[in-house]
N, C-alpha and C positions, 0 to 999 in steps of 0.2 A: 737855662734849667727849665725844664718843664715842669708843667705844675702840679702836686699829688706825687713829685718825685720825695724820696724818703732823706736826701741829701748825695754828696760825692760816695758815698758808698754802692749806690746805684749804680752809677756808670761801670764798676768791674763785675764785667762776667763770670758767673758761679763755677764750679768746678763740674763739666760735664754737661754744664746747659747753655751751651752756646747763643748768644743775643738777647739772655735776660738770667734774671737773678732763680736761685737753685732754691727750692723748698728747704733742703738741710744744708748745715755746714757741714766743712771738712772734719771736724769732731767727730762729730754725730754719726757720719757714714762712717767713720773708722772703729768706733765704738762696735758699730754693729756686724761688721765683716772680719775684723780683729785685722793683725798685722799682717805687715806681707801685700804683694801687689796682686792684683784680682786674678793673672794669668794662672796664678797659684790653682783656681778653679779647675784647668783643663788638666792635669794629672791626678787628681782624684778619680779614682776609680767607682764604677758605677756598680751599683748594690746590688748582688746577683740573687735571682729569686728560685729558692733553694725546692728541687721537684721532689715529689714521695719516691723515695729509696726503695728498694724489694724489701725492705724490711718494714715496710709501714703497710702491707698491704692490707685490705681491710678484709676483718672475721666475716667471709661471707654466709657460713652457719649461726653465727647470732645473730648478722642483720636479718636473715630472711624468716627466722622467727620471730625477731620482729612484726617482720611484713605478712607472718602469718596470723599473730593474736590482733595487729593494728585491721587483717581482713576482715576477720569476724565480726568488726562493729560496724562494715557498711550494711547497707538497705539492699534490697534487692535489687535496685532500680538503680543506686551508685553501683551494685557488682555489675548488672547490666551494661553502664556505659562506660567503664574501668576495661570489658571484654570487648566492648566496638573499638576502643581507642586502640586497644593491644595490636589488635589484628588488622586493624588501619594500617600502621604504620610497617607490618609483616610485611617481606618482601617474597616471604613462601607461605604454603599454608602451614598451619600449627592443629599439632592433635591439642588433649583435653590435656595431656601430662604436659605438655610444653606450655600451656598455658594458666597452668598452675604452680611451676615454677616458677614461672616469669611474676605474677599477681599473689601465688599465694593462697587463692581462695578454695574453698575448698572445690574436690572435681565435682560432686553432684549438684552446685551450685551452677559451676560453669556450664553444665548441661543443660539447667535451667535458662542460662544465659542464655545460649547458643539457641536455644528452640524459642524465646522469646526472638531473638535477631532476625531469626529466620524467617516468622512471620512478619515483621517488619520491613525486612528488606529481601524481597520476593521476587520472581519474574513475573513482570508485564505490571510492576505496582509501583517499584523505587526503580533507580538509576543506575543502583549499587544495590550488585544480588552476592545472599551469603550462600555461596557453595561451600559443599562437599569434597574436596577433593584430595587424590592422593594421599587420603588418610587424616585430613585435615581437616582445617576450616578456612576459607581465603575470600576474600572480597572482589568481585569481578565486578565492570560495567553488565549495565544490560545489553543482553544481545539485541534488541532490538535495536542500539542503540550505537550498533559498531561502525555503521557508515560514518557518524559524524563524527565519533572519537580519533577514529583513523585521520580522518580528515583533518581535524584540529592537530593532532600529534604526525599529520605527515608522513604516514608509513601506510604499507600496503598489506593486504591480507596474506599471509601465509597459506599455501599452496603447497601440495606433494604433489608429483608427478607419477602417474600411473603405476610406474615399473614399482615407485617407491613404498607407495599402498599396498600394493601385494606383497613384496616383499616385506613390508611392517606384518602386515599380519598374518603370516607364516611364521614368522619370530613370535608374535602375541600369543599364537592360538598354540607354535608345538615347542617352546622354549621349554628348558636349554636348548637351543639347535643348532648347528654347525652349520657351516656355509657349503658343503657339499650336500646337505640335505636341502638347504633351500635351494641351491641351483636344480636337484634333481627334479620338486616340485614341480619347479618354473619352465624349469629346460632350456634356461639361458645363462650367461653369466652376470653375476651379483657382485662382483668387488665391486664399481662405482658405486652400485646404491648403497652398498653396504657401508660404502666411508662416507659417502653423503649423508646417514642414518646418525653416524657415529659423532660425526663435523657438528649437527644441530642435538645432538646428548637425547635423540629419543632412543638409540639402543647403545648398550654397554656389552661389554664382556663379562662374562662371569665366569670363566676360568676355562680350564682344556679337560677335556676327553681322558678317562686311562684307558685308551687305546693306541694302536700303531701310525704312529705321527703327530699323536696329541695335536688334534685340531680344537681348534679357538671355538669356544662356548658363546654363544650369541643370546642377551635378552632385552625385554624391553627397560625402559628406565623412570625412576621416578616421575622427570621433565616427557615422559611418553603418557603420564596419565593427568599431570595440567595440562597438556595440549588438546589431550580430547577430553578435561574435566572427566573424570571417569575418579572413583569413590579408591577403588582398587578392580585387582585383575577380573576377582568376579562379577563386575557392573558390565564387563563386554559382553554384547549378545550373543547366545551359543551356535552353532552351527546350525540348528535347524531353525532358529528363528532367523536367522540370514539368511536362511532356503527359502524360507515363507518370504521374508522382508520383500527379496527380491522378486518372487514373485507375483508379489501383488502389485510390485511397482512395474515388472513387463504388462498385467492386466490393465492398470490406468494408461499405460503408455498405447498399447491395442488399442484402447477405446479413444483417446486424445484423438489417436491417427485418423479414426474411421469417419467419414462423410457425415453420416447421419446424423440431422441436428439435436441438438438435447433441449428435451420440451424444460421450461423454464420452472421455477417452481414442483418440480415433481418431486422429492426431495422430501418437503413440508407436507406437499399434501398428503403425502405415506403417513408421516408421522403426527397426522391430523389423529385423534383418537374417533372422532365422528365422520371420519370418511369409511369405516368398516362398514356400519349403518349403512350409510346414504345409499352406497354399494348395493346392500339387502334390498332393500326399497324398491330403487331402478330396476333389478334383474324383479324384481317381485311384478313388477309395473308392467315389463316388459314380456314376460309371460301371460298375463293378464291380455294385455293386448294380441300377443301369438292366438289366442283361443278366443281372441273376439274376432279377429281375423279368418279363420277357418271355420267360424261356425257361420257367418257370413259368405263364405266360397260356398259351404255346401245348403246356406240359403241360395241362390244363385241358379246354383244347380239343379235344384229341387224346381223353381221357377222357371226356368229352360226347358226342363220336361213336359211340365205340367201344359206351357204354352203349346210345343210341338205336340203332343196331344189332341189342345183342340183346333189346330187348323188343321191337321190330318196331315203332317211333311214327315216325311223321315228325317232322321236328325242326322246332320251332316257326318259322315264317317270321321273318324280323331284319324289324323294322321300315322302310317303304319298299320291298321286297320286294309285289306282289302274290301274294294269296292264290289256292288252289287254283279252278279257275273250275267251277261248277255244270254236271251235263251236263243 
């Protein structure tokens, strides 16, 4: 018998704890599970957690006047950062009424919002610029900043190909338009761009013609004015400022091309305000000098004279001058 043993009761193994003695007895566990053998457990059925019915849906006009009297008690500065979080999380841009549904607050606050954000997050100042777009408001990286995002996220810049840019803005500039009027434009065929157009959702249809054949109405599309960040249709530039545009861009490309070096600094020195002066000065200087100059020839000349004189020479003929004639 070992020692510290409690006596023969020791030696029988407890019920369920094999090579030594059971915290409870057989009582005691039966008391507490009640009758019946434990297998009993696996046909009891598991408590099923009961989901909101169509009939429990919630009053979304008394919550949201709620959410409209609980608006009025934030600060400006909580309505502030209540507007960055919304439009964080926006996966399109949101006008002023969409964002006052969603918050609540009132719209002349959220305008305040929106123009406080805006100085805040600016181009060439934050990371994350608050655009304008498609009628919206949306939060972009900086552009300055798209090398490395791309990079980080792995994807390439988007890219239209020639045919596809013409053809966008022939739909831009004369939508509604039909695809026999943009071919006539171009003078080539347009179904591939045209379903290329359609495949990336920058142009939609907008219905047919009442005319003979009811041909298909072509326009641009929402996702046509986040791609080029454009406010709406009237932020694109009109026809003669894309006259000008490009012509000023052939005049830099002219001078790119031409040999002649470009003096450094010229630039600045124009927009010097005391380079007008200095200018005055010099031509003033340099007149000055023209008429010390010339009064000094016709000294010169005066002394030439006066010498031939008194040695008694004739004074050399000037060239073109006939000489003295033979008698």
């Amino acid at each position: 018998m070992t020692i510290g043993s409690n006596g023969p009761e020791d030696e029988t193994p407890a019920h369920g704890t094999p090579g030594g003695p059971g915290p409870f007895s057989e009582d005691e566990i039966a008391a507490v599970t009640g009758p019946g053998p434990a297998d009993d457990l696996d046909e009891v059925e598991a408590v099923a957690i009961e989901e909101d019915s169509d009939d429990t849906v919630p009053d979304l006009e008394t919550s949201f006047e709620k959410l409209i009297t609980k608006s009025r008690k934030l600060s400006a500065d909580r309505i502030r950062t209540v507007i960055e979080s919304v439009l964080f999380v926006a996966e399109r841009p949101l006008s002023v009424d969409e964002l006052f549904m969603a918050t609540g607050i009132d719209r002349a606050l959220i305008a305040e919002a929106i123009n406080q954000l805006s100085g805040i997050h600016r181009d060439g100042i934050s990371g994350i610029v608050l655009y304008e777009v498609a009628g919206g408001w949306q939060f972009r990286t900086d552009p300055h900043s798209g090398e490395y995002v791309r990079r980080y996220l792995r994807v390439k810049p988007q890219r239209l190909t020639r045919a596809a840019v013409e053809t966008l803005a022939i739909i831009a500039y004369r939508q509604p338009v039909t695809r026999p009027e943009i071919e006539d434009i171009r003078g080539v065929d347009c179904g591939a761009v045209l379903k290329a157009l359609m495949d990336r959702k920058l142009v939609k249809i907008l219905g047919k013609r009442e005319e003979v054949g009811r041909p298909i109405l072509y326009g641009t599309s929402r996702e046509f004015l986040e791609f080029f960040a454009l406010k709406d249709l009237s932020a694109l530039p009109t026809l003669r400022e894309f006259h000008e545009l490009t012509q000023e861009h052939r005049e830099i490309v002219e001078k790119e091309t031409q040999p002649a070096p470009a003096a450094a600094g010229t630039v600045d020195t124009l927009a010097d305000p005391g380079f007008t002066k200095r200018m005055e000065k010099s031509a003033a200087a340099s007149e000055a000098a023209l008429e010390e100059l010339e009064e000094a020839m016709e000294a010169a000349d005066r002394t030439q004279k006066v010498s031939s004189s008194v040695l008694d020479t004739p004074p050399k003929p000037v060239m073109g001058e006939e000489g003295p004639k033979p008698e």
